[in-house]
PQR file with spaces between the fields and no chain letter, atoms N, CA, C, O and H, PARSE charges and radii, in Angstrom:
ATOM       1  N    UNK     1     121.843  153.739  121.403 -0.4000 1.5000
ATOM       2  CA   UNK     1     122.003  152.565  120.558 -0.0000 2.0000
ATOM       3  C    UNK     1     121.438  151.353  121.286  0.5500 1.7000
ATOM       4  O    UNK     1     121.827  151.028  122.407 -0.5500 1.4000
ATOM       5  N    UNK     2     120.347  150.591  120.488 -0.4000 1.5000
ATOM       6  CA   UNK     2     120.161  149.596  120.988 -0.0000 2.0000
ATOM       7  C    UNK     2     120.419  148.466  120.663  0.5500 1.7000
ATOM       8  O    UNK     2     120.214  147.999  119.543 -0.5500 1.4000
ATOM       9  H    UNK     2     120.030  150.855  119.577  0.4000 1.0000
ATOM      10  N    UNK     3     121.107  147.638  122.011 -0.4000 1.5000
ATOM      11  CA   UNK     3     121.590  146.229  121.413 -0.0000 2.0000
ATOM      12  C    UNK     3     120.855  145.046  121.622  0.5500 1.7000
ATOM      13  O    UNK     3     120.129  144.968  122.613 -0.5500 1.4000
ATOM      14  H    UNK     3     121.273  148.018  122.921  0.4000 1.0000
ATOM      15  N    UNK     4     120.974  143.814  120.563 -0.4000 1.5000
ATOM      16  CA   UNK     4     120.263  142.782  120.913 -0.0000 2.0000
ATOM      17  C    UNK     4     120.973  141.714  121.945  0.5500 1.7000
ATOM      18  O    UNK     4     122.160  141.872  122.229 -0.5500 1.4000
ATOM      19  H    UNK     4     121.564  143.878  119.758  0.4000 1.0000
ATOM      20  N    UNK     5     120.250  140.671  122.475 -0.4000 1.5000
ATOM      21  CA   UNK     5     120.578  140.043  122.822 -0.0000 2.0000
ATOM      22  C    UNK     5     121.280  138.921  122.253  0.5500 1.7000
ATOM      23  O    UNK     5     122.209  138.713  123.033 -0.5500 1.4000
ATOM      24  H    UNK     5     119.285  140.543  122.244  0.4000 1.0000
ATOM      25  N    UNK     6     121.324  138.235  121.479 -0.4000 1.5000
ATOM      26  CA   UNK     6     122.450  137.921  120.310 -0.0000 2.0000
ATOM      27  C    UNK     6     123.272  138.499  120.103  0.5500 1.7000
ATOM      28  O    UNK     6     124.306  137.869  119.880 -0.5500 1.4000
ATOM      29  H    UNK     6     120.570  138.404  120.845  0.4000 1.0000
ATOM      30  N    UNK     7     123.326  139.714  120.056 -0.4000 1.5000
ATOM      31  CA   UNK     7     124.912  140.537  119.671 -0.0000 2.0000
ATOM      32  C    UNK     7     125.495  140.522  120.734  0.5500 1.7000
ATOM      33  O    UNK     7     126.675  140.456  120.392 -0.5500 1.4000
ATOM      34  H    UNK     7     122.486  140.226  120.237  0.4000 1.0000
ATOM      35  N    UNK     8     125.468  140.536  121.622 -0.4000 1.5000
ATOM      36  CA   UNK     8     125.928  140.297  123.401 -0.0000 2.0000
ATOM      37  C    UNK     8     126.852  138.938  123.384  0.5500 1.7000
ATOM      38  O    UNK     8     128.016  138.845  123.775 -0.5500 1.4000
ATOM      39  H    UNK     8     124.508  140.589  121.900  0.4000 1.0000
ATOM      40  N    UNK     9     126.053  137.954  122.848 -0.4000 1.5000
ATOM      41  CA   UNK     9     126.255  136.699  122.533 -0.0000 2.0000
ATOM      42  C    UNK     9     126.960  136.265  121.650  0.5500 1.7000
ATOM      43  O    UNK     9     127.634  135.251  121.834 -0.5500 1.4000
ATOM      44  H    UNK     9     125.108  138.030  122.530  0.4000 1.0000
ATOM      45  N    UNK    10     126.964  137.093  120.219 -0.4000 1.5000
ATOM      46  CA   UNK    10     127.607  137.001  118.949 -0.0000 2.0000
ATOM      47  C    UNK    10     129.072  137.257  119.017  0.5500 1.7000
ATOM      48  O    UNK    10     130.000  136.799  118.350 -0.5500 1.4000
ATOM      49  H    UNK    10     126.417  137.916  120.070  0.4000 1.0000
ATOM      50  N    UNK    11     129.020  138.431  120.365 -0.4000 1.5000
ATOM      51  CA   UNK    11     130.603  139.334  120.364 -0.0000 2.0000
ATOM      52  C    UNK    11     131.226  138.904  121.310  0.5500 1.7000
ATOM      53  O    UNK    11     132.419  138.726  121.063 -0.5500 1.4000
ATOM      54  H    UNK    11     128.266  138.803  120.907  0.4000 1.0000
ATOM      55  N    UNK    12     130.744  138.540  122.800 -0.4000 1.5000
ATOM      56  CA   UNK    12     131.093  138.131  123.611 -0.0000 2.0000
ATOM      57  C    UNK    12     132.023  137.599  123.643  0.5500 1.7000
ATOM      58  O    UNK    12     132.719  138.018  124.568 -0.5500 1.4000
ATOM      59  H    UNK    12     129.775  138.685  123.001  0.4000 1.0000
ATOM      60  N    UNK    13     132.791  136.281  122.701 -0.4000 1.5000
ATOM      61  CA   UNK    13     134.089  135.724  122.819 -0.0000 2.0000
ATOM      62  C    UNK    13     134.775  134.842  123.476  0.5500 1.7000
ATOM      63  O    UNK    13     135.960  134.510  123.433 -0.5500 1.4000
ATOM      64  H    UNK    13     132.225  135.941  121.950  0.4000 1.0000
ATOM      65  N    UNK    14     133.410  134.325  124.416 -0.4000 1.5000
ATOM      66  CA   UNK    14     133.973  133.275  125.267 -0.0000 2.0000
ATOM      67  C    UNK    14     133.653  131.703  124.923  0.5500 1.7000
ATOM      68  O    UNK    14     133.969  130.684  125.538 -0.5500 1.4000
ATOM      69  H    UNK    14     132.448  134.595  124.451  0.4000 1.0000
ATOM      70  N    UNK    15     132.885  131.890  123.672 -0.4000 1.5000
ATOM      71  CA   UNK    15     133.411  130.242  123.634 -0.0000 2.0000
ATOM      72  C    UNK    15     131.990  130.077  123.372  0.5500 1.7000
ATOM      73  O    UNK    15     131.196  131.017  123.398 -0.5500 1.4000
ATOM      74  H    UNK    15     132.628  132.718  123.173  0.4000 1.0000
ATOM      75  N    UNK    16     131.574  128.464  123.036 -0.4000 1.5000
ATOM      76  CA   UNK    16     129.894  128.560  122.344 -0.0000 2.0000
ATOM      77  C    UNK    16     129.152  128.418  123.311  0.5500 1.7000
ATOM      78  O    UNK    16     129.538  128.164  124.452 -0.5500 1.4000
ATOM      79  H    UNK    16     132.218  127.700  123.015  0.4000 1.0000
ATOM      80  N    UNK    17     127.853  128.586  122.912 -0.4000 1.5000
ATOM      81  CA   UNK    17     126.812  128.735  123.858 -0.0000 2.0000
ATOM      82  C    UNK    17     126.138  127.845  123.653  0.5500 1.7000
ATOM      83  O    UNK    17     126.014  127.258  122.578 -0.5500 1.4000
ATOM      84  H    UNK    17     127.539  128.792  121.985  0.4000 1.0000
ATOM      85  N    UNK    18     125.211  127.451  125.406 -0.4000 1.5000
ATOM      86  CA   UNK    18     124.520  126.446  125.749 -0.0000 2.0000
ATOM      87  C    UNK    18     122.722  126.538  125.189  0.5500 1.7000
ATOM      88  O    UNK    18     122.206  127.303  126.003 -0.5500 1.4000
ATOM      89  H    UNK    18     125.311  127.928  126.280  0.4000 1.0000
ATOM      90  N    UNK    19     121.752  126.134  124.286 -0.4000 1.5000
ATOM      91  CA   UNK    19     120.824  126.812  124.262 -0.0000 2.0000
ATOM      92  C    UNK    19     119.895  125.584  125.187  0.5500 1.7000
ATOM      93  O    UNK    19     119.172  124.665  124.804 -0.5500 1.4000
ATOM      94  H    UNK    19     122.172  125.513  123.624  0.4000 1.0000
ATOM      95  N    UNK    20     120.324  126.090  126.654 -0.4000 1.5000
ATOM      96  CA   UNK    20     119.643  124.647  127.520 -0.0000 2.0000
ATOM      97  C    UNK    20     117.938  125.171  127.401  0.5500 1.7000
ATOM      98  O    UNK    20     117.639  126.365  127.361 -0.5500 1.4000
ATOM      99  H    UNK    20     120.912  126.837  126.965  0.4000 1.0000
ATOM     100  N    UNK    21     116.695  123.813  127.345 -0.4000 1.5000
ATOM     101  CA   UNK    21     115.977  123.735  127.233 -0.0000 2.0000
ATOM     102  C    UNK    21     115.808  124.051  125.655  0.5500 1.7000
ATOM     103  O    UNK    21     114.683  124.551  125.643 -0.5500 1.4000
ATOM     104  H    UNK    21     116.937  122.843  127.378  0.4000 1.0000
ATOM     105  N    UNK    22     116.219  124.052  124.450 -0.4000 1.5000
ATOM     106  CA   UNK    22     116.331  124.102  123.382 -0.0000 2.0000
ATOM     107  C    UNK    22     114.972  123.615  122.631  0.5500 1.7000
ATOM     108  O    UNK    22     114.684  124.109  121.540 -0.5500 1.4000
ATOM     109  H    UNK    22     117.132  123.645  124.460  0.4000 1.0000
ATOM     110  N    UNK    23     114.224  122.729  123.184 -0.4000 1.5000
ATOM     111  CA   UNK    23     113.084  122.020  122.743 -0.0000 2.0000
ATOM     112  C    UNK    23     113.361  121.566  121.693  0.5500 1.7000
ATOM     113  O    UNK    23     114.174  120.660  121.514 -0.5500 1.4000
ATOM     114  H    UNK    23     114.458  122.328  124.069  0.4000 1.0000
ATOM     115  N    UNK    24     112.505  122.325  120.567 -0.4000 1.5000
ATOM     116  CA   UNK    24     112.660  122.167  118.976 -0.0000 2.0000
ATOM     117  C    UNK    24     113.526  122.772  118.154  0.5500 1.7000
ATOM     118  O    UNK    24     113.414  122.568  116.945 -0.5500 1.4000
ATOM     119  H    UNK    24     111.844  123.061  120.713  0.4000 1.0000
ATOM     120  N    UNK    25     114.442  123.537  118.600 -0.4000 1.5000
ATOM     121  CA   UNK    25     115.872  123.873  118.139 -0.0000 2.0000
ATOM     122  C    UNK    25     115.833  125.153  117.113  0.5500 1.7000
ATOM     123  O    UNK    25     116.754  125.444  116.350 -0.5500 1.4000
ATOM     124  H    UNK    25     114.533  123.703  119.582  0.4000 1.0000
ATOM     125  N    UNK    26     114.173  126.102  117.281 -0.4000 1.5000
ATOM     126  CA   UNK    26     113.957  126.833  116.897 -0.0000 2.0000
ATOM     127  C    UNK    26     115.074  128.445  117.014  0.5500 1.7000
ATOM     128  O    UNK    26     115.340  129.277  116.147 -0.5500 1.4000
ATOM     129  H    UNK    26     113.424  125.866  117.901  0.4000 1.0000
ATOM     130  N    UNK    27     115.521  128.341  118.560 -0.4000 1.5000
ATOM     131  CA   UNK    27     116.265  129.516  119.099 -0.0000 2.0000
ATOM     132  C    UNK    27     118.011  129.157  118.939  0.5500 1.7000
ATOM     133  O    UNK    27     118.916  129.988  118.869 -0.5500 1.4000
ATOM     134  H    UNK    27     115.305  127.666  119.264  0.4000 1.0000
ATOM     135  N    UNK    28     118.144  127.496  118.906 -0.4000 1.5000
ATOM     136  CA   UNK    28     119.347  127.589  118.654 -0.0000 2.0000
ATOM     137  C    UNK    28     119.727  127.976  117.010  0.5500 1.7000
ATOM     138  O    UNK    28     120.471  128.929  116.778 -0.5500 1.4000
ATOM     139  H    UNK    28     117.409  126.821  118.963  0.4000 1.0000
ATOM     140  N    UNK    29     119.099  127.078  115.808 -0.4000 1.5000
ATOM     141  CA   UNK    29     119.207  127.559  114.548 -0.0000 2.0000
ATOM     142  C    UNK    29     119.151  128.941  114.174  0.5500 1.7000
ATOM     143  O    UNK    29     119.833  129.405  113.260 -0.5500 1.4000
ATOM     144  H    UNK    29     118.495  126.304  115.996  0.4000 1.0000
ATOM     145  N    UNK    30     118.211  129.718  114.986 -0.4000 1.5000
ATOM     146  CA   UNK    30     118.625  131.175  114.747 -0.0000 2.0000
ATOM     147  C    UNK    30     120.193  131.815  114.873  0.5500 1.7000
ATOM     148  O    UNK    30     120.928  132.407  114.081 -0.5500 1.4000
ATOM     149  H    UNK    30     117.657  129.341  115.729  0.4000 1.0000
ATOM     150  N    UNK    31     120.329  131.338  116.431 -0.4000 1.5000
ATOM     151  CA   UNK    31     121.398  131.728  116.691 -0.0000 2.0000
ATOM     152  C    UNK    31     122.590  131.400  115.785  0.5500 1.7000
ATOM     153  O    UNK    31     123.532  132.131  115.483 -0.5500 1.4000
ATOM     154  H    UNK    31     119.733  130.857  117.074  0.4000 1.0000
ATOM     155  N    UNK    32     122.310  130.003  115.381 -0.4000 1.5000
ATOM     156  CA   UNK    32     123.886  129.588  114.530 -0.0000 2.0000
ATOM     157  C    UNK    32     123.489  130.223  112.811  0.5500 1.7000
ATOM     158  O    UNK    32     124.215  130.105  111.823 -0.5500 1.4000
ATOM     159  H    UNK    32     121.544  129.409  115.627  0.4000 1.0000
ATOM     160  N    UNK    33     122.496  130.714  112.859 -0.4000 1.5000
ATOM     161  CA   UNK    33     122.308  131.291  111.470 -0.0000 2.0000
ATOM     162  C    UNK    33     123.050  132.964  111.864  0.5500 1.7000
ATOM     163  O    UNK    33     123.738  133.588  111.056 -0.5500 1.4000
ATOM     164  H    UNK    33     121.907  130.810  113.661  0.4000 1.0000
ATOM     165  N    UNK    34     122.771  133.361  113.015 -0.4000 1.5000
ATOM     166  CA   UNK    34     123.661  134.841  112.908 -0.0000 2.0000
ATOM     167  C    UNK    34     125.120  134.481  113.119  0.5500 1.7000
ATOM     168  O    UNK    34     125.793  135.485  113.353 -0.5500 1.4000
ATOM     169  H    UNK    34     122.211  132.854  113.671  0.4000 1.0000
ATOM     170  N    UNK    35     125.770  133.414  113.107 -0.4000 1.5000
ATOM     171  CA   UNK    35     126.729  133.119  113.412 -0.0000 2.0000
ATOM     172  C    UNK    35     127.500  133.109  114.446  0.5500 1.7000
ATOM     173  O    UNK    35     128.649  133.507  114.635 -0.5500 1.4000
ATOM     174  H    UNK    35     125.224  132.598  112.916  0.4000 1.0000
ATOM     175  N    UNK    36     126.376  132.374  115.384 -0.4000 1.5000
ATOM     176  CA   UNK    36     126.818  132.640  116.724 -0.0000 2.0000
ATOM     177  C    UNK    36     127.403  130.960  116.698  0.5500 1.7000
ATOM     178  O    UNK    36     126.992  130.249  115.780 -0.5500 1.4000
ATOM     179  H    UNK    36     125.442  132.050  115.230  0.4000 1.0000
ATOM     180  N    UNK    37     128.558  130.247  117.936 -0.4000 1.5000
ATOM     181  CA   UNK    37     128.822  128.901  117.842 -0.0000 2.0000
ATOM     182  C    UNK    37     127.657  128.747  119.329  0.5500 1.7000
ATOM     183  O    UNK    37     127.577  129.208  120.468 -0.5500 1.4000
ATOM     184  H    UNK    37     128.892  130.824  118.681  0.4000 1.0000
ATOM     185  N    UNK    38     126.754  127.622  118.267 -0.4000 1.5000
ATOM     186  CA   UNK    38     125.823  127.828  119.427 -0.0000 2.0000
ATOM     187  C    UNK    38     125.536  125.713  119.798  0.5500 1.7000
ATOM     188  O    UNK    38     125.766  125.009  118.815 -0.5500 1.4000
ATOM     189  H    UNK    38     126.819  127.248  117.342  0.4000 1.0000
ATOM     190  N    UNK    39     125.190  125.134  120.813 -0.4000 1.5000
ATOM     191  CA   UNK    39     124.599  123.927  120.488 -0.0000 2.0000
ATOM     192  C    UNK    39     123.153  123.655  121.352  0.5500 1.7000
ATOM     193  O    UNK    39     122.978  124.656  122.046 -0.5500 1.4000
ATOM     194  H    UNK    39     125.004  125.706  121.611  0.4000 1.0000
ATOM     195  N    UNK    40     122.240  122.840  121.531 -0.4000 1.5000
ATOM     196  CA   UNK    40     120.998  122.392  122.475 -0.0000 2.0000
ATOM     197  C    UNK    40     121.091  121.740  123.102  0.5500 1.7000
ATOM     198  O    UNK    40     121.644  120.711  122.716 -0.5500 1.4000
ATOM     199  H    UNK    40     122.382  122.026  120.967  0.4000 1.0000
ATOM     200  N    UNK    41     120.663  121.808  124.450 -0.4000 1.5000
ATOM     201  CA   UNK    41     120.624  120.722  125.398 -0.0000 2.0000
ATOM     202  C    UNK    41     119.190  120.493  125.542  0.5500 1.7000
ATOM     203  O    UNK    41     118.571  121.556  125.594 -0.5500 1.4000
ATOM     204  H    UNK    41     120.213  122.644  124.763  0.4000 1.0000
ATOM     205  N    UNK    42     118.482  119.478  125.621 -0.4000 1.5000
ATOM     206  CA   UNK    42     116.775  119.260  125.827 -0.0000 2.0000
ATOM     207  C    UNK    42     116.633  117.846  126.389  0.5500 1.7000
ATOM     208  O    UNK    42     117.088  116.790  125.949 -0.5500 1.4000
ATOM     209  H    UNK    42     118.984  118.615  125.579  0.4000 1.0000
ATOM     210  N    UNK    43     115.810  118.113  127.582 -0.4000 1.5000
ATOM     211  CA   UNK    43     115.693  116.565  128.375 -0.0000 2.0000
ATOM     212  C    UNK    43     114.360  115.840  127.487  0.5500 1.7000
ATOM     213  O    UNK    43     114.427  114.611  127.468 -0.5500 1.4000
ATOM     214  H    UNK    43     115.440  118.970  127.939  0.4000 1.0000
ATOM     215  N    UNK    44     113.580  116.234  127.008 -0.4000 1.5000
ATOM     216  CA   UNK    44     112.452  115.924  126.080 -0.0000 2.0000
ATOM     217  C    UNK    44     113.108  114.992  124.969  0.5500 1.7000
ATOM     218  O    UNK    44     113.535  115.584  123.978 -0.5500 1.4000
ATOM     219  H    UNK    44     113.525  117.232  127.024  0.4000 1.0000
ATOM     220  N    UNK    45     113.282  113.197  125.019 -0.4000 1.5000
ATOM     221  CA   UNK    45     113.095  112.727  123.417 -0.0000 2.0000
ATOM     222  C    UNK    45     112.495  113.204  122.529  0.5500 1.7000
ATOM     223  O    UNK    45     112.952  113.118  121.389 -0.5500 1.4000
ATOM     224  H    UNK    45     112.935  112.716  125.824  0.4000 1.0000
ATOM     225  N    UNK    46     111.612  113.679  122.713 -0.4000 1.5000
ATOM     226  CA   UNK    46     110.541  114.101  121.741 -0.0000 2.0000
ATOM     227  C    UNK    46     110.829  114.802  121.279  0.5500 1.7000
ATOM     228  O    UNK    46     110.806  114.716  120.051 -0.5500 1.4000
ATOM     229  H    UNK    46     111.241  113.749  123.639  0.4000 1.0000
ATOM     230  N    UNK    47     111.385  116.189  122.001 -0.4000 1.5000
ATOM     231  CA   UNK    47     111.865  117.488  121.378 -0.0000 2.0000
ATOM     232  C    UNK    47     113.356  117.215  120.582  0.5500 1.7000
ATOM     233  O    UNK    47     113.747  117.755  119.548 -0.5500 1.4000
ATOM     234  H    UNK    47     111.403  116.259  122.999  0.4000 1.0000
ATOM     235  N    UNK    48     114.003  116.263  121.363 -0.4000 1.5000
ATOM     236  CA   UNK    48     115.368  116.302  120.741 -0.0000 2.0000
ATOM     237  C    UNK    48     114.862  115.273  118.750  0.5500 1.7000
ATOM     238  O    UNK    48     115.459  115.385  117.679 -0.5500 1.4000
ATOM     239  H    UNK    48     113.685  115.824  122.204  0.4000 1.0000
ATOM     240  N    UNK    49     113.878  114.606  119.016 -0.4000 1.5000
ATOM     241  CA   UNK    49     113.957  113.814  117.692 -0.0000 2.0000
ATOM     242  C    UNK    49     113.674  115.025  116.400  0.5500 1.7000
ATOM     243  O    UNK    49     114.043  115.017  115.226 -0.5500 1.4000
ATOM     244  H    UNK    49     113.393  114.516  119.886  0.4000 1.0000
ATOM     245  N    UNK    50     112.747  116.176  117.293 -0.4000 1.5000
ATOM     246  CA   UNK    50     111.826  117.053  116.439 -0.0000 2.0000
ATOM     247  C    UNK    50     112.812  117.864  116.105  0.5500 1.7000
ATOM     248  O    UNK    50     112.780  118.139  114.906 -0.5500 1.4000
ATOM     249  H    UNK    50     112.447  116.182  118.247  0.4000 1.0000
ATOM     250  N    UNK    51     113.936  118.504  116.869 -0.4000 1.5000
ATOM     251  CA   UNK    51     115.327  119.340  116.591 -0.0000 2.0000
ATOM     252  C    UNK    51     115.796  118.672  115.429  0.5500 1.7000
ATOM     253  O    UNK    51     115.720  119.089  114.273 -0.5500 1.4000
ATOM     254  H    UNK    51     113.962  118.281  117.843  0.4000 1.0000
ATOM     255  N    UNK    52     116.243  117.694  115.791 -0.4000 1.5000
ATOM     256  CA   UNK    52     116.940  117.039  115.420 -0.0000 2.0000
ATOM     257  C    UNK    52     116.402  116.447  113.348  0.5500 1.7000
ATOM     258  O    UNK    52     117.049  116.326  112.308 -0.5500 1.4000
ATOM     259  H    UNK    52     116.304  117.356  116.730  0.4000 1.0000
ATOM     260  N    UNK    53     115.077  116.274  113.699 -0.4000 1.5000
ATOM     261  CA   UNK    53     114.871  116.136  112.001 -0.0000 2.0000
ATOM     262  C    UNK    53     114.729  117.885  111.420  0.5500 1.7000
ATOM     263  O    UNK    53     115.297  118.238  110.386 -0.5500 1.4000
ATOM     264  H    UNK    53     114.552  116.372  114.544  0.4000 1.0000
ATOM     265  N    UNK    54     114.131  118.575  112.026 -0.4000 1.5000
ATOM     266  CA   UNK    54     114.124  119.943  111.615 -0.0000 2.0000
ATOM     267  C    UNK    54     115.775  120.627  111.573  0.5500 1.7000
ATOM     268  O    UNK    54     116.102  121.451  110.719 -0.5500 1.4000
ATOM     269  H    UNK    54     113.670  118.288  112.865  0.4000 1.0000
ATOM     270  N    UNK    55     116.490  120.242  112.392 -0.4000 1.5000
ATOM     271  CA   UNK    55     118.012  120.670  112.191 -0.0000 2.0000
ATOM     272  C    UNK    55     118.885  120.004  112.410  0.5500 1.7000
ATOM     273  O    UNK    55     119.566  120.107  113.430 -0.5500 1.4000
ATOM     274  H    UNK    55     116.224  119.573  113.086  0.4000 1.0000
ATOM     275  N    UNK    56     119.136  118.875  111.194 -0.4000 1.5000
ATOM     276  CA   UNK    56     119.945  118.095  111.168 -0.0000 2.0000
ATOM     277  C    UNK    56     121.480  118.861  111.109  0.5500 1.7000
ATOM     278  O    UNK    56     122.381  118.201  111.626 -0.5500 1.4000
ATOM     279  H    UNK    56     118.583  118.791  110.365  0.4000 1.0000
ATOM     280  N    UNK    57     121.823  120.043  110.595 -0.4000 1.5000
ATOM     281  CA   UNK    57     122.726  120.482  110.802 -0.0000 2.0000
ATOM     282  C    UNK    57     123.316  121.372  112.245  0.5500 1.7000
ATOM     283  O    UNK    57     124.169  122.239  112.437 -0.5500 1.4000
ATOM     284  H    UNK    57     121.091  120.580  110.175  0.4000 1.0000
ATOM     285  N    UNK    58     122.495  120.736  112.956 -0.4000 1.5000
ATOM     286  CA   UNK    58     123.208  121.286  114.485 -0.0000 2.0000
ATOM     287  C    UNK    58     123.482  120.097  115.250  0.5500 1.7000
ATOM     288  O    UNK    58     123.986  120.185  116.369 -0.5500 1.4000
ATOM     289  H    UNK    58     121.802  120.032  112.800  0.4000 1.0000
């Protein structure tokens, strides 16, 4: 059986996850779309404005 790396993450149970270097918030929105509690950390303004209009709901 092979598992993903998200499901590791999904089941795990310890509490939400960091998606540091997040950029454009491409890997965190995935994640909170499988229903993982996920948030971004990104030192980039740039990237955080671009997350941030692309996923206003994170």
């Amino acid at each position: 059986m092979h598992t993903h790396g998200w499901e590791l993450v999904a089941t795990g149970g310890a509490g939400p996850v960091a998606d540091v270097g997040c950029g454009p918030g491409h890997v965190t929105a995935h994640l909170r779309n499988l229903g993982v509690a996920v948030f971004g950390i990104e030192l980039s303004p740039a990237m955080i404005d671009i997350a941030r209009r692309n996923h206003p709901d994170l």
